[in-house]
C-alpha positions, 0 to 999 in steps of 0.5 A: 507131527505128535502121535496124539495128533496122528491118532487123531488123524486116523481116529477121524479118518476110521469114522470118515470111513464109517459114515461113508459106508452107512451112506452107502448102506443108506442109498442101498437101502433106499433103492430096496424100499422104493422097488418094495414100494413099487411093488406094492402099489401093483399090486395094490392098483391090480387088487383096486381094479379087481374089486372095482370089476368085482362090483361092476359085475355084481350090480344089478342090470335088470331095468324096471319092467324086466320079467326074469324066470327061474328055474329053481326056486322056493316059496314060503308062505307064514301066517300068524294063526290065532285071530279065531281065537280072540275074545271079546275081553281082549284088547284089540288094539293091544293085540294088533300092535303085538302082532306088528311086533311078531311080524318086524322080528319075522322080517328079520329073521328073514333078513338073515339069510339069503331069502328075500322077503316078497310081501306082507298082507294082513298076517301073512308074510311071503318069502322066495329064495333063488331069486334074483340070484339063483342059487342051489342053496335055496330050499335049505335056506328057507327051511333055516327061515321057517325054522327060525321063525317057529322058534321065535313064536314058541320062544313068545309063548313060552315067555309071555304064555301067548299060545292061546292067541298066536301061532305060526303055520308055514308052507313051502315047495320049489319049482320054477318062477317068473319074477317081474321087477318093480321099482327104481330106487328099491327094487321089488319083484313080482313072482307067479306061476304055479310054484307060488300057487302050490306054496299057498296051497301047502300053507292051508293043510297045516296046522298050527305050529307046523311046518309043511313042504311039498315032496319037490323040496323034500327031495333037496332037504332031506340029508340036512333035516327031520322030515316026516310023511304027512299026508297026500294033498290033490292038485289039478292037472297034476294028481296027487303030491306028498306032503311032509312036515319038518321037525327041525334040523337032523341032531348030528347037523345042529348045535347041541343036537337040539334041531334049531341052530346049525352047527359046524358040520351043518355049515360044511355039507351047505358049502359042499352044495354051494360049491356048485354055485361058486364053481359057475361064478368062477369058470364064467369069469375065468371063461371071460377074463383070461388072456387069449394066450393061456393055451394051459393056465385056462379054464379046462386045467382049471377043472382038472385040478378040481377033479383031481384033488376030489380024486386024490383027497378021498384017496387020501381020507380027507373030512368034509371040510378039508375037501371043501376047502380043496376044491374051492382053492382049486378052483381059485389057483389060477385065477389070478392070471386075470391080473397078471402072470408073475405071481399069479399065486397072489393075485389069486388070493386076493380073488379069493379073499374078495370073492369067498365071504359073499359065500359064507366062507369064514377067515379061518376057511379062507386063510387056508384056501390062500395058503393052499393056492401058494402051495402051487407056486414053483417050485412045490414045497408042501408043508402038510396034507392038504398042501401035498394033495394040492400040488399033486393035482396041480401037477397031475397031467405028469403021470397021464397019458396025456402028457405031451400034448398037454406040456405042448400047451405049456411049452406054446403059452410060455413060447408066445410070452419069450419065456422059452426057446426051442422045442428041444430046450423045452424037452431038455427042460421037461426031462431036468423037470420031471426026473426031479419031481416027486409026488407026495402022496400014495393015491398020486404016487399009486395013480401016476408015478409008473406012467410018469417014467414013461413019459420020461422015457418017451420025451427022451426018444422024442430028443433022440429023434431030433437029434438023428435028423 
């Protein structure tokens, strides 16, 4: 055989030998894409079934005729002052269409906000918020309302010079409410009762181009706007309630300091309030909806981590927004057990992603509550601040007193799932685990770290215990 042919031979023999290896790369490969595809459609399917439970929840169950009372709500009622004030010369007609116009871009602005628009009579238009979903939020809500009103009717007269016929004068306390609902296909509710009636009241005292609330909803709005003593105004049965008028929103609240258009500090101390709100939503569905067998993934570590991280994060000088942030993935770290228990973390940020815009969280504000839940994920490997008080709240119950029973917790939740085995390998385990675990900030390292060494010591003699008898 020529060596040409020879140098052929293993020529083809090298490329043989090439394919088959990229044949087997291949199928490798393959394997790889269809478990990654696999997974994918999980956790695809577990999001679908999130949202699916998201808007089962979220629809309206109150049958017409239902009556629904509300224990905090806020009324606003706005007329267009000014009919006293046109003349004989003028274009009624004109006048009336133009005050159709100033009431369509009333409602609108009503449509903005969380704030549901009652009924429009003749030239007054009535408004509630709190109500069909209650809320915390209510009384700021409507004031934002009123204020955004007041300033499209001056935005008229300074444009058109209509000053002399239309103006605006609005009225509004909070208390409770009943709500009777009305209608099939377009729901409508009905409020009476007294807070109604003291709304209506309030409205009569103003002036034109005035904003007017009662001392109830004074005592809610305070720290966000510009209240002024007005005067006292009689009510039967009850005596005496103080009036005050608003001028706006406070300077350090509102963009460019002009007391109109909330600003990003406004936005932050809002969802510090609403926060409240948010937390019931959570602990009620996690309260449902966790598995029977979470004796420590429940509902009370849930809240520890709340508190802790409000704790550790003043501790440790965080802003407004920075602890708002905090506690909202607190909140949320967890709850992704509902959909499964590996990878919970995930499953956690796909709860939050679809819970957190209904609350006016922005993408910026969410993305930093995900990356926060993932920072819980074993083990912890914070990468800033934030991160660092996130995982030391998480794993707080180390340095309390309260430690063993409540790594027993754990130990038991990992037992009934055959994650662990004995009592003494899981001490075994805590001991490995806890000598190497470190917290990363000086509040946690000043609260925690010395009682941690003792639970350390204490785990150890519990072992030593054992292994005498």
């Amino acid at each position: 055989m020529s060596s040409e042919r020879k140098s052929s031979i293993k020529h083809i023999a090298e490329l043989m030998s090439q394919v088959k290896s990229l044949e087997d790369k291949n199928i490798k490969l393959q394997k790889q894409v269809e478990q990654l595809s696999d997974e994918l459609e999980k956790y695809k399917t577990l999001a679908s079934r999130y949202k699916l439970e998201a808007k089962e929840n979220g629809k309206s169950k109150s049958p017409e005729g239902n009556t629904l009372r509300f224990k905090l709500a806020t009324v606003m009622f706005a007329d267009a002052h000014g009919f006293n004030n046109i003349s004989t010369e003028m274009n009624s007609n004109l006048l009336v269409d133009n005050l159709d116009e100033i009431f369509i871009q009333l409602e609108k602005i009503v449509g903005k906000y969380e704030v549901r628009k009652l009924r429009s009579i003749g030239d007054t238009i009535m408004c509630a918020g709190g109500i069909p979903q209650k809320n915390m939020t209510n009384p700021i809500e409507v004031l934002l309302v009123a204020i955004d009103m007041l300033y499209y009717i001056k935005d008229i007269q300074r444009t058109y010079g209509a000053d002399k016929i239309w103006n605006l004068r609005v009225g509004v306390h909070t208390g409770p409410v009943t709500a009777i609902i009305s209608g099939r296909k377009k729901i409508q509710y009905e409020v009476k009762g007294e807070t109604l009636n003291l709304a209506m009241r309030i409205r009569s005292f103003c002036e034109p181009g005035s904003l007017l609330i009662s001392e109830n909803t004074y005592e809610l709005v305070k720290d966000l706007f510009v209240c002024e003593y007005y005067t006292r105004m009689p009510v039967k049965y009850r005596g005496d309630i103080e009036l005050y008028q608003v001028k706006g929103i406070k300077t350090n609240y509102s963009l460019q300091g002009k007391g109109i258009i909330p600003n990003r500090r406004f936005s932050t101390r809002f969802g510090l309030i609403q926060f409240t709100d948010l937390q019931e939503l959570m602990l009620n569905k996690l309260e449902r909806e966790l598995p029977a067998y979470l004796y420590y993934h429940n509902v009370k570590h849930t809240i520890d981590v709340v508190t802790q991280v409000e704790l550790i994060g003043i501790g440790e000088g965080v802003d407004d927004e920075e602890l708002l942030l905090l506690k909202t993935a607190a909140l949320f770290h967890d709850s992704g057990h509902i959909l499964g228990y590996d990878e919970h973390e995930y499953f956690a940020t796909l709860i939050a992603r679809e819970v957190l815009p209904d609350y006016f969280y922005t993408q910026r504000q969410i993305d930093m509550v995900c990356d926060l839940i993932m920072a819980t994920k074993m083990p912890p490997r914070p990468k800033n601040k934030l991160e660092k008080i996130m995982c030391d709240s998480d794993l707080d119950y180390l340095g309390r007193s309260d430690m063993i029973p409540v790594s027993n917790t754990l130990y038991r939740e990992l037992k009934e799932m055959n994650k662990i085995g004995s009592l003494r390998e899981w001490n075994k385990l805590q001991i490995k685990f806890i000598s190497g675990h470190q917290y990363y900030t000086k509040t946690a390292q000043s609260l925690r770290e010395v009682n941690k060494q003792k639970q350390i010591e204490r785990i150890t003699k519990l072992i030593e215990d054992e292994t005498e008898h």
